[in-house]
N, C-alpha and C positions, 0 to 999 in steps of 0.2 A: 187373448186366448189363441187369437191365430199364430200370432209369432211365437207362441209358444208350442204350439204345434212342429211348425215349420221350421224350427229352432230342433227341436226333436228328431224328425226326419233328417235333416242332413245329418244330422250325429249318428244317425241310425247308417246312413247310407253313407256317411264318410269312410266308418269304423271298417279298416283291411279283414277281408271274409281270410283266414290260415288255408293256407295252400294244403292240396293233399298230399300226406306223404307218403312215397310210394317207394319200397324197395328198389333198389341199383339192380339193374340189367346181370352184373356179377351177383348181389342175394339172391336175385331169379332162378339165375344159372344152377347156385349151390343147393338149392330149394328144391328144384327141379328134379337134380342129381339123387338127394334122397330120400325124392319120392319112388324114383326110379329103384332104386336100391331096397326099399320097402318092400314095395309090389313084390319085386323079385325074390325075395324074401320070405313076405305072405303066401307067394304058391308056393314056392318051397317046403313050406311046413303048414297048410291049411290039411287038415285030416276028412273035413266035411264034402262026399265028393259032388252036394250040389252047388258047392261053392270056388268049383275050381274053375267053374266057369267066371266068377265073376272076378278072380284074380290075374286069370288072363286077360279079361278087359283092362282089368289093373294096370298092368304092364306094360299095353300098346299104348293104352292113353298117356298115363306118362312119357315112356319112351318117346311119344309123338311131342309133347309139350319141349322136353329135353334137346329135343333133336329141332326145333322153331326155333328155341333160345341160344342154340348154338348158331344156327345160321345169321341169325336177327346183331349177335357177337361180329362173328367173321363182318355182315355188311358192313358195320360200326365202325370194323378196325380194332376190337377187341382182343387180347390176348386171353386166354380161361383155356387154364389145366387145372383140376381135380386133383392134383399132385403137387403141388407148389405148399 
């Protein structure tokens, strides 16, 4: 019974736990991009005026995310235009 156990365990704790996987610093980037372009978007055309508030949070928040994942590029050595 014991090796049987034991025998279990290590199969249990051999078996590789799958990596997570995580978007490329470039899908970040394009991500980012149109969320940015969303927001921007959303105040543009929200009719509701208690909500124009919270479209302008909209807009810094992302812009700020946008504006991280650019820098976090440039340290890297990354090249990312929006235009390509």
């Amino acid at each position: 019974m014991k090796t049987k156990l034991t025998n279990l365990a290590k199969g249990v704790l051999s078996e590789r736990v799958p990596e997570a996987k995580y978007p490329s610093l470039m899908q970040q980037l394009e991500e980012a991009r149109r969320e940015w372009l969303n927001a921007q978007n959303y105040y543009n055309n929200v009719s509701d005026t208690d909500l124009v508030d919270y479209a302008a949070y909209l807009i810094q928040a992302s812009e700020k995310k946008y504006n991280y994942l650019l820098k976090r590029a440039r340290h890297e050595g990354l090249e990312y235009s929006p235009f390509n």
